[in-house]
KEKE-3310 file (N, C-alpha, C; in steps of 0.2 Angstrom, whole numbers, plus 5000, padded with zeros to 4 digits):
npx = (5171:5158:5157:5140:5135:5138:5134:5119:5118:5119:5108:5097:5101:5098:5082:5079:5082:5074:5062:5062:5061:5048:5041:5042:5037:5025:5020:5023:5014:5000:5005:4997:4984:4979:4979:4971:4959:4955:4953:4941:4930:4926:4919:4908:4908:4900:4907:4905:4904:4912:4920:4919:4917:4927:4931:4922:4924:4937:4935:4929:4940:4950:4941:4940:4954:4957:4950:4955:4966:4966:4964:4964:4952:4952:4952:4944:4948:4956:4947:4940:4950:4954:4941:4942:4956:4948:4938:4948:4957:4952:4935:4935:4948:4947:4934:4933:4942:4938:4926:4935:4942:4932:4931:4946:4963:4974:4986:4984:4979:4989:5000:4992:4990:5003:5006:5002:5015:5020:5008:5006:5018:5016:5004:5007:5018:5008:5000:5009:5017:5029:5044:5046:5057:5055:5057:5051:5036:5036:5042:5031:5020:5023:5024:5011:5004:5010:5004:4989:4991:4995:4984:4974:4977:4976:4979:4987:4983:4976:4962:4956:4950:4945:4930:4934:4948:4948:4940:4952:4961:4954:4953:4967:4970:4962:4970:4982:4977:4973:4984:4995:4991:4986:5001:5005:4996:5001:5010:5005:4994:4999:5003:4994:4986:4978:4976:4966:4957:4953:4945:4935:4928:4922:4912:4898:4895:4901:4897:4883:4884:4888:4879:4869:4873:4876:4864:4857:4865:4865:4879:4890:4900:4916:4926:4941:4939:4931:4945:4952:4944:4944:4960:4960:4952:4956:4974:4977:4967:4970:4982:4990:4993:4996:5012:5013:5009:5018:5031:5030:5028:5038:5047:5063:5049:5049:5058:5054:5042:5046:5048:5036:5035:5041:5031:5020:5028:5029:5015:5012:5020:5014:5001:5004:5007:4996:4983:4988:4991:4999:5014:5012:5022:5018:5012:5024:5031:5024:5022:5035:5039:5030:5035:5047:5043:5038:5048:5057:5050:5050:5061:5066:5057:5059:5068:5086:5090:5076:5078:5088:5086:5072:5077:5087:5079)
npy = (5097:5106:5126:5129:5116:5115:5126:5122:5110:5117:5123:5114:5108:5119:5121:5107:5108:5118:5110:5104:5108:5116:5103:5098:5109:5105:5092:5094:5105:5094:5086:5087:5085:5073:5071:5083:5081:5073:5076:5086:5078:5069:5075:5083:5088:5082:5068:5071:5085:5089:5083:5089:5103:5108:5108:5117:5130:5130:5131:5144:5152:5147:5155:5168:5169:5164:5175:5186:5184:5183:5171:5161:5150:5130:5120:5109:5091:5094:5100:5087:5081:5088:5084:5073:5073:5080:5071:5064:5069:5081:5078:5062:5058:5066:5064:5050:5047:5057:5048:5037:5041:5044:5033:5026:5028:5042:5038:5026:5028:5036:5025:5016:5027:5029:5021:5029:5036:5025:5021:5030:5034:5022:5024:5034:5027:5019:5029:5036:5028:5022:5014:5002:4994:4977:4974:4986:4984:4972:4976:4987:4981:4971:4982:4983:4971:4972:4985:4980:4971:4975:4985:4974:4968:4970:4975:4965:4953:4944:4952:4955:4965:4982:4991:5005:5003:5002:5012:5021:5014:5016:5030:5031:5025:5034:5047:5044:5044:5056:5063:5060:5064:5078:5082:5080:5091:5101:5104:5111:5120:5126:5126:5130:5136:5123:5117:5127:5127:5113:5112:5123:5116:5104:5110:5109:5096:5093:5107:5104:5091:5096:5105:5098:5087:5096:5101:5090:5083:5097:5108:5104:5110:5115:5130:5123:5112:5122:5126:5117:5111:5125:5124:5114:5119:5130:5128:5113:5110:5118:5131:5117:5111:5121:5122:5109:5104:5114:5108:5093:5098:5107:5096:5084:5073:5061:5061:5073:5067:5058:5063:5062:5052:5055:5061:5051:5047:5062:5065:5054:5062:5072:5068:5060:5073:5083:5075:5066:5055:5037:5033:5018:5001:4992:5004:5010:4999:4994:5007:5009:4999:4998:5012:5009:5000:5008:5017:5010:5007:5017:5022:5015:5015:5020:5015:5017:5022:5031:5039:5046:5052:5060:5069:5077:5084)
npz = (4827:4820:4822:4819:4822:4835:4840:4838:4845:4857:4859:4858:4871:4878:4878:4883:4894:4897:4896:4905:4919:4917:4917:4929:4937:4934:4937:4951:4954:4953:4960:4974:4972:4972:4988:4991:4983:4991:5004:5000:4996:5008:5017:5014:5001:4987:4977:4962:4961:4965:4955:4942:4947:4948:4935:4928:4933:4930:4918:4915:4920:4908:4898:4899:4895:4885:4875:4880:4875:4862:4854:4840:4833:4836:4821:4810:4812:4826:4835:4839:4842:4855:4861:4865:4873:4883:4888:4893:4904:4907:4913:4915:4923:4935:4940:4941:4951:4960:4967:4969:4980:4991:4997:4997:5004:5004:5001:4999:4985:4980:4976:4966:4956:4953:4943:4932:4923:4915:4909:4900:4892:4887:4881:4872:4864:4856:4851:4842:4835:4839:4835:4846:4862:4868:4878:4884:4884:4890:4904:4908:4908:4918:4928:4928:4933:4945:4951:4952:4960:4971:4975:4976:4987:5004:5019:5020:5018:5004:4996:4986:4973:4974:4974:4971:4966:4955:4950:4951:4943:4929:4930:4930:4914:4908:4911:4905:4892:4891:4894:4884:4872:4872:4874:4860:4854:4859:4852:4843:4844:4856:4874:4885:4877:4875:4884:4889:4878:4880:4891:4889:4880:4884:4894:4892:4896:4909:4917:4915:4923:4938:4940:4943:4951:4963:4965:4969:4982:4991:4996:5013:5015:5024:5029:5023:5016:5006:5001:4998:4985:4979:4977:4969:4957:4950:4949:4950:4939:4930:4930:4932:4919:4912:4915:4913:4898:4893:4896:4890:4879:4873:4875:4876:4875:4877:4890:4897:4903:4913:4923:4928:4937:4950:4956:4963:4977:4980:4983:4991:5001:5006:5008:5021:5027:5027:5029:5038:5038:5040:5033:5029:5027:5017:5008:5007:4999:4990:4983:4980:4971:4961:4956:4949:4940:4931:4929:4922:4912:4904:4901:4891:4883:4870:4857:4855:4841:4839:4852:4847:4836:4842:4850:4845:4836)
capx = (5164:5158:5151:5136:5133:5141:5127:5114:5117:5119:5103:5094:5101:5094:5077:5078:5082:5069:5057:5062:5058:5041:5038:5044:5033:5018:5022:5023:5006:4996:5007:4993:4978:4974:4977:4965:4952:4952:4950:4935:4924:4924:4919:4904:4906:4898:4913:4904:4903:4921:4925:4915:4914:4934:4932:4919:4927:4944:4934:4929:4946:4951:4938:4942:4963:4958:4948:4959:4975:4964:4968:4962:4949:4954:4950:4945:4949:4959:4940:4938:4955:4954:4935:4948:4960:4945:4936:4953:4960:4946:4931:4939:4952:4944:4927:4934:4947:4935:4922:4937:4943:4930:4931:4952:4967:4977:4994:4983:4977:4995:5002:4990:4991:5012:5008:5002:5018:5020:5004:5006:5020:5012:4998:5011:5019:5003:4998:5012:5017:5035:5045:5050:5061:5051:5058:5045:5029:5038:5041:5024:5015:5025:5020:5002:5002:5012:5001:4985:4991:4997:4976:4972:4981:4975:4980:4992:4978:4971:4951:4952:4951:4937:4927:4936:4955:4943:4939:4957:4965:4951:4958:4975:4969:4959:4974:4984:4975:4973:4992:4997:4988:4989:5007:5004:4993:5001:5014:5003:4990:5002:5001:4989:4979:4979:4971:4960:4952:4950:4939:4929:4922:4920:4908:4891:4894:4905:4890:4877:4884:4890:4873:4864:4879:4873:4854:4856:4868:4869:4885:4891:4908:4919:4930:4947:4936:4932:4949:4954:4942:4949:4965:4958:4950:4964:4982:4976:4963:4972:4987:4997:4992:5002:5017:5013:5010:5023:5036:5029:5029:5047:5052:5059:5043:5051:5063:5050:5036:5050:5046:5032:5038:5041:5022:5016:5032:5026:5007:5013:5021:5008:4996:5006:5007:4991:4978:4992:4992:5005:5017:5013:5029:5015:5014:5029:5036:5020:5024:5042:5037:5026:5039:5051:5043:5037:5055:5062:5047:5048:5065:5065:5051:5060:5074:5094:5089:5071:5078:5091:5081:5069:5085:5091:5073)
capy = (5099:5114:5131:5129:5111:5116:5130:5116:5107:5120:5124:5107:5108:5124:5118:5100:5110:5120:5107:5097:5112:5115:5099:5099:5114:5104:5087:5098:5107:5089:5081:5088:5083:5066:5073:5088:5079:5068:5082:5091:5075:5067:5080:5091:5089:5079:5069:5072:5090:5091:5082:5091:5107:5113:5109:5122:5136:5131:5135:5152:5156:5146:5158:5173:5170:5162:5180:5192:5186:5184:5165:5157:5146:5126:5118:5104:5088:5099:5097:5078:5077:5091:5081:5068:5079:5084:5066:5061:5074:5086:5074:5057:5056:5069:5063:5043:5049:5061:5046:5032:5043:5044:5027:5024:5034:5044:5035:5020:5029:5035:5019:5013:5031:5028:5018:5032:5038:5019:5021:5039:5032:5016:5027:5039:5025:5018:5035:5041:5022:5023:5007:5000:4987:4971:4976:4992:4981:4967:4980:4990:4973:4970:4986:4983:4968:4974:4991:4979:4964:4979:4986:4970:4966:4976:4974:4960:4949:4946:4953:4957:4972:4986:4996:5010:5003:4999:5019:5021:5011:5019:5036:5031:5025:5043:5054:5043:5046:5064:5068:5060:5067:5083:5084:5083:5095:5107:5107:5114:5128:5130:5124:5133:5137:5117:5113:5130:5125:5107:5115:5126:5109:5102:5114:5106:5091:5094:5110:5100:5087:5100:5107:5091:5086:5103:5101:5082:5086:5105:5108:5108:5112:5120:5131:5121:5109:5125:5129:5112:5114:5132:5124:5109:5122:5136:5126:5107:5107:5123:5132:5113:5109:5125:5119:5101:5102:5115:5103:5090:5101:5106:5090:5078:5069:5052:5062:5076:5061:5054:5069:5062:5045:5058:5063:5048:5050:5070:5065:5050:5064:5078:5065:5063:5081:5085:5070:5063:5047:5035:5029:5009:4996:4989:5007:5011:4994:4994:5012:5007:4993:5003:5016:5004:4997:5013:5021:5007:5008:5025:5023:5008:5017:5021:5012:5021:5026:5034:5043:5050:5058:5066:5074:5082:5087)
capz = (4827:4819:4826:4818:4825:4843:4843:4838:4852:4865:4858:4861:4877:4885:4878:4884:4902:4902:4895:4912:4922:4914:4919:4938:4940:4934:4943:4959:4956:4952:4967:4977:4970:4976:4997:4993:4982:4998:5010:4997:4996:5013:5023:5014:4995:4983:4971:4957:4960:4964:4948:4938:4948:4947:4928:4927:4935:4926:4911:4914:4919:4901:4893:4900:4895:4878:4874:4881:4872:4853:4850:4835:4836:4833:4815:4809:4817:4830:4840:4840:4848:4861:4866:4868:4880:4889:4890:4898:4910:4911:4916:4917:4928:4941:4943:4944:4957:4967:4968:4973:4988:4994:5002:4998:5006:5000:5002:4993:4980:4976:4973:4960:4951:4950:4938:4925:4920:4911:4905:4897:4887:4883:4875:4866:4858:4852:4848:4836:4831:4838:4837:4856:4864:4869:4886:4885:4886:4894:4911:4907:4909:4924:4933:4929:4937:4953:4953:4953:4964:4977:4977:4980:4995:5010:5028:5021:5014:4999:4997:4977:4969:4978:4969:4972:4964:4947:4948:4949:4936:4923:4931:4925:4909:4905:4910:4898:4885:4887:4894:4879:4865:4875:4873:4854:4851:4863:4848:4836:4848:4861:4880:4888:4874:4871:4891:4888:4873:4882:4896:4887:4874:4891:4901:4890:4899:4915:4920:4918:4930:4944:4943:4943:4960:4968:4964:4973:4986:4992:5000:5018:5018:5028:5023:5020:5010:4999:5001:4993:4980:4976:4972:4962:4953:4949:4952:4947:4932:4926:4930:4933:4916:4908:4915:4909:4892:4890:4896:4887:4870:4872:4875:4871:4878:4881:4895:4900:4906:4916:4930:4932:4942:4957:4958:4969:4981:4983:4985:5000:5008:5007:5012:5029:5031:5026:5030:5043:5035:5041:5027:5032:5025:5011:5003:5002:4996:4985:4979:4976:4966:4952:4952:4947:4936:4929:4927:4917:4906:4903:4900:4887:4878:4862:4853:4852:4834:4838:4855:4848:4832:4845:4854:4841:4832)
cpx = (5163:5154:5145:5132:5135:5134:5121:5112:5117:5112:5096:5095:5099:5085:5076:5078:5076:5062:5056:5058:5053:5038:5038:5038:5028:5017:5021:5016:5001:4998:5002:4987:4975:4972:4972:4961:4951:4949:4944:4931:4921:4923:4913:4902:4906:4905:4910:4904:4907:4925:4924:4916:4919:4934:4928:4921:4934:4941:4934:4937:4951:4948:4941:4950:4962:4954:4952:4966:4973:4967:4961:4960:4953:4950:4951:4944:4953:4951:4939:4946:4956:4946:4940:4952:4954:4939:4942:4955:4955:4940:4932:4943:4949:4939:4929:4939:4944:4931:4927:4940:4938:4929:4942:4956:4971:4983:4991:4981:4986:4999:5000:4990:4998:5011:5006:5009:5019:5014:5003:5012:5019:5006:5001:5015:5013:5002:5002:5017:5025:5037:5048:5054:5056:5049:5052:5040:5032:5036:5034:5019:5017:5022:5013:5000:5002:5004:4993:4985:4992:4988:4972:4974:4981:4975:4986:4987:4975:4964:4951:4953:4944:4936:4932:4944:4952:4943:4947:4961:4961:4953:4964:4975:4967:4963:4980:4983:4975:4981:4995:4995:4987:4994:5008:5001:4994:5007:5010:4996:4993:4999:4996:4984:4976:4973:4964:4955:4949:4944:4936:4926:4919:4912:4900:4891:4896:4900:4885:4877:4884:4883:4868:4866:4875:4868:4855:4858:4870:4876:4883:4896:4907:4923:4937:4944:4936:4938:4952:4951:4944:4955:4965:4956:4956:4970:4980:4973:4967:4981:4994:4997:4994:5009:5018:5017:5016:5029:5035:5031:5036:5050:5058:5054:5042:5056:5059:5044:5040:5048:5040:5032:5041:5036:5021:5021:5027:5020:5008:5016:5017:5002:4998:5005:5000:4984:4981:4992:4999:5008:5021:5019:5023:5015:5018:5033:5032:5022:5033:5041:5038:5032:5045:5050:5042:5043:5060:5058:5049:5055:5069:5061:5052:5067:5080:5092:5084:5073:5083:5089:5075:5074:5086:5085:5071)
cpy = (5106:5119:5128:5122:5111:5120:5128:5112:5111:5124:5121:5108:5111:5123:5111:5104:5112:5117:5104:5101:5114:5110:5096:5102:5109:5100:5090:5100:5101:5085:5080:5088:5079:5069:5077:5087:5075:5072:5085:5085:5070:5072:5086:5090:5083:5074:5069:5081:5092:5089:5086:5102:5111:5114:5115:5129:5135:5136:5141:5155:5154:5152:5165:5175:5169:5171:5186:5192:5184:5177:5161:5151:5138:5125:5111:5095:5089:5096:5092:5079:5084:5087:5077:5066:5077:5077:5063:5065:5077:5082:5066:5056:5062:5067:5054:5044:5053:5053:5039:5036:5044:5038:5026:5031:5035:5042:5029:5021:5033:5032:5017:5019:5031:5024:5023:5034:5031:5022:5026:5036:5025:5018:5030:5034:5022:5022:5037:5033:5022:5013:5007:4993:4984:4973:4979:4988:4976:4970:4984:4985:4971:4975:4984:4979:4970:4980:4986:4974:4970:4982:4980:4964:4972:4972:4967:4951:4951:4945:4956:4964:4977:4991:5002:5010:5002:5006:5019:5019:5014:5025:5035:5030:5030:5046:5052:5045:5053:5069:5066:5063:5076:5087:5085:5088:5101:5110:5113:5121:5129:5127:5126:5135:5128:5116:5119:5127:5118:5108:5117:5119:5106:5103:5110:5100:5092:5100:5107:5095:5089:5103:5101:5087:5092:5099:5094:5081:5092:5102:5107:5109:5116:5123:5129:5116:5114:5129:5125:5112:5121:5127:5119:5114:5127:5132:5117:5105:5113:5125:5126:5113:5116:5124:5113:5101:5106:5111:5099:5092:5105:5100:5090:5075:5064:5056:5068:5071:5059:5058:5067:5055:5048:5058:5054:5049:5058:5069:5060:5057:5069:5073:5064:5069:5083:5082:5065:5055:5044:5031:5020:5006:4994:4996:5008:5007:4992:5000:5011:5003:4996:5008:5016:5005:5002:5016:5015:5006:5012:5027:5019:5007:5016:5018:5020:5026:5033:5041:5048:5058:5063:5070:5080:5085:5093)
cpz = (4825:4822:4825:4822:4834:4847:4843:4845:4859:4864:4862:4870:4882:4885:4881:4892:4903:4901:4903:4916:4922:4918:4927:4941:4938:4938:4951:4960:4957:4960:4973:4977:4972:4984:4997:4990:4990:5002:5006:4999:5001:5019:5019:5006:4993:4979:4966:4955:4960:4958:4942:4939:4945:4940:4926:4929:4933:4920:4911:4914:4911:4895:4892:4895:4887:4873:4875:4876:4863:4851:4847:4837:4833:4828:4815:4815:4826:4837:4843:4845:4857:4866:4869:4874:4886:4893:4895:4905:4912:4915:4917:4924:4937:4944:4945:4950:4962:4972:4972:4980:4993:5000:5003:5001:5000:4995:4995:4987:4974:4973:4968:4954:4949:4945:4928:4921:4913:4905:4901:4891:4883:4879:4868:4861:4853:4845:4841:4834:4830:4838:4844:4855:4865:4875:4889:4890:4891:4904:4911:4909:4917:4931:4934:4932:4946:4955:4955:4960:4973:4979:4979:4987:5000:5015:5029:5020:5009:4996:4991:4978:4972:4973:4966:4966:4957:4945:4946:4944:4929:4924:4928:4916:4905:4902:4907:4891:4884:4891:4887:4870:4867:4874:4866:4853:4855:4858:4843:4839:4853:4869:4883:4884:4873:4879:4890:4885:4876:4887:4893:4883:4881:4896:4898:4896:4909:4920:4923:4921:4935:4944:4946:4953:4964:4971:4969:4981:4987:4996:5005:5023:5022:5024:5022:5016:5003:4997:4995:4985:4976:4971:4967:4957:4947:4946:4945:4940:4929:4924:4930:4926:4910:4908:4913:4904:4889:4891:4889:4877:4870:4871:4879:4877:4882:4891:4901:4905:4911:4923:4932:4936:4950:4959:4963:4974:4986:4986:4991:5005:5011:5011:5020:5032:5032:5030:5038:5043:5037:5034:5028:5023:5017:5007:5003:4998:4990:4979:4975:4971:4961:4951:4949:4942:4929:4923:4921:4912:4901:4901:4895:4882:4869:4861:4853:4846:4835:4843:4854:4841:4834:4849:4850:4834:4833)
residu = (UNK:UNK:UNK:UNK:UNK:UNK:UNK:UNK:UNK:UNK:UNK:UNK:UNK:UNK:UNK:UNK:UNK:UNK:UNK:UNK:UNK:UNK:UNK:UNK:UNK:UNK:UNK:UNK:UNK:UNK:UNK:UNK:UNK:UNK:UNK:UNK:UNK:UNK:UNK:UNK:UNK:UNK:UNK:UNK:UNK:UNK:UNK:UNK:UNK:UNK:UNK:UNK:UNK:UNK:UNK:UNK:UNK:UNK:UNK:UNK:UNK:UNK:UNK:UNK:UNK:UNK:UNK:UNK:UNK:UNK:UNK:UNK:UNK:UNK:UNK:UNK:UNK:UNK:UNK:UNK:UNK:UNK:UNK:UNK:UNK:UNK:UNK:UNK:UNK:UNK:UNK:UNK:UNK:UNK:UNK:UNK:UNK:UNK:UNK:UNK:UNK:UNK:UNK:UNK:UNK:UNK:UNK:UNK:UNK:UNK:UNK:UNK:UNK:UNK:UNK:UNK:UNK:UNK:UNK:UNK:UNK:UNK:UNK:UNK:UNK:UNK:UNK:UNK:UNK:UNK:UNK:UNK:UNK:UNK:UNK:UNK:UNK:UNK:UNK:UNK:UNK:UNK:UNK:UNK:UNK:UNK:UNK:UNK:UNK:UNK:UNK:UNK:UNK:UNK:UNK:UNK:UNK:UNK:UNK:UNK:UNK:UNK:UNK:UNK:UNK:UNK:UNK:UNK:UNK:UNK:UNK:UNK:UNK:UNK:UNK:UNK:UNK:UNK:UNK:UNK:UNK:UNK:UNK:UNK:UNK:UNK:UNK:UNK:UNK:UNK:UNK:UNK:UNK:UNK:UNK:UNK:UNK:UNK:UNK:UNK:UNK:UNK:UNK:UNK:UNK:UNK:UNK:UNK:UNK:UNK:UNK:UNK:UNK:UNK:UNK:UNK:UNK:UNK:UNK:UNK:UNK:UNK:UNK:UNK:UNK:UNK:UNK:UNK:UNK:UNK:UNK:UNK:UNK:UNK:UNK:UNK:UNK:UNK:UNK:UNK:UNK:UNK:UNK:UNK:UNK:UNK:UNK:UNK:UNK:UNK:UNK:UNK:UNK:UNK:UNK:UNK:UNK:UNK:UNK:UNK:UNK:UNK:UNK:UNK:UNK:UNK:UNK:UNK:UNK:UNK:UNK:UNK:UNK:UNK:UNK:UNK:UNK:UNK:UNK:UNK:UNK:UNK:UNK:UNK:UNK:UNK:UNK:UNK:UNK:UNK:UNK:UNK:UNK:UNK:UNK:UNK:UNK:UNK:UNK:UNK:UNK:UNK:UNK:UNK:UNK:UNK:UNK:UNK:UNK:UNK:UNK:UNK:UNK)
# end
């Protein structure tokens, strides 16, 4: 082996580390989302306002950061795919996820979200037209059935699919689409300019619904509801989603996604702590399930040839 290929790879290698780490940190910040949207929207706030509201005051802090540090505006089609981003993560997956908590727990709504890490790489390959084993779809399929046959089974009978597990699964489909197209285009403006710019396109619409939420329902929180909301605001629309996409934009993509198959795990146990939910034998045999199914997807995604030319890219 030569120097030059020895320092290649020990190159790859501290980048592949710290891409994980990027991605651990955001995993972590997200992990607490679903408990403390629960805790904002039964108890005072509106979920429209809550899915709407944090996007609007991520923005300002996005404006503020995108003006202070002089970042060039996007071009082009750059725009279309940031609405994109910002239909899937910024208003998508928040507002169908405030409005199912409000009737599902938390524990229940973390089970059918294990299924997005599948789903995020089931978009990515579409997205960028990688070739997969059969296997891929084959377990991708599998999970989707478990993740839906587990929502409709409650109490150990089955009463169908409830409203709420419908917001859900269009939740996971959203922040598919804009984790993975995200992750692209955090290569080329950079991560945290990538979620900023997603917020600011956002606010025309995402305002004038949290006004609209206000105007219908005034508040009447307390204050660990607007404490919960702070951190939706701050931590989860924003600050997770600098740790994200930079993970995801280091890469490799296929190995960095894989961190997020802890996220429902982390969010069962904060919901304990936090909600005091008991972690009953159907979630966790349910949540095992999906992030089975998940983890063999997600690991299955890309053929020998393709994973190892992202490796070494």
């Amino acid at each position: 082996m030569t120097q030059h290929s020895s320092a290649t790879r020990t190159g790859v290698g501290l980048l592949s580390r710290a891409g994980l780490l990027w991605g651990v940190a955001g995993v972590t910040a997200f992990s607490f989302t679903v408990p403390l949207t629960r805790v904002a929207v039964t108890a005072g706030l509106s979920p429209l306002f809550v899915g709407c509201g944090r996007a609007v005051v991520a923005a300002a802090l996005a404006a503020v950061a995108l003006a202070a540090t002089g970042q060039r505006l996007p071009r082009g089609r750059q725009w279309i795919r940031l609405a994109v981003i910002a239909a899937g993560v910024v208003v998508g997956f928040p507002v169908l996820t405030s409005y199912a908590l409000t009737t599902a727990s938390a524990g229940h709504s973390a089970v059918v979200i294990a299924l997005l890490p599948a789903a995020t790489a089931a978009t990515a390959v579409v997205r960028e037209r990688q070739p997969v084993r059969p296997m891929f779809w084959l377990v991708a399929a599998v999970g989707a059935v478990v993740a839906v046959g587990f929502a409709a089974l409650q109490g150990g009978q089955l009463i169908g699919l409830q409203w709420s597990d419908l917001l859900l699964l269009g939740a996971v489909l959203a922040a598919a689409v804009g984790y993975a197209e995200g992750g692209l285009m955090a290569r080329e403006l950079g991560a945290w300019q990538t979620v900023s710019w997603a917020l600011v396109v956002s606010v025309p619409v995402t305002g004038a619904l949290a006004g609209f939420a206000w105007w219908q329902q005034p508040s009447s929180a307390g204050v660990s509801e607007w404490a919960a909301f702070a951190y939706l605001s701050v931590v989860s629309m924003y600050l997770g989603f600098f740790a994200w996409y930079r993970g995801l934009a280091i890469g490799p993509m296929s190995s960095v996604s894989q961190i997020q198959l802890i996220q429902p795990l982390l969010t069962m146990c904060w919901a304990a702590m936090i909600l005091r939910e008991g972690l009953t034998l159907p979630v966790v045999v349910g949540g095992a399930a999906v992030i089975v199914c998940a983890t063999v997807a997600v690991r299955t995604r890309m053929s020998p040839s393709v994973r190892q030319e992202e490796l070494s890219s």
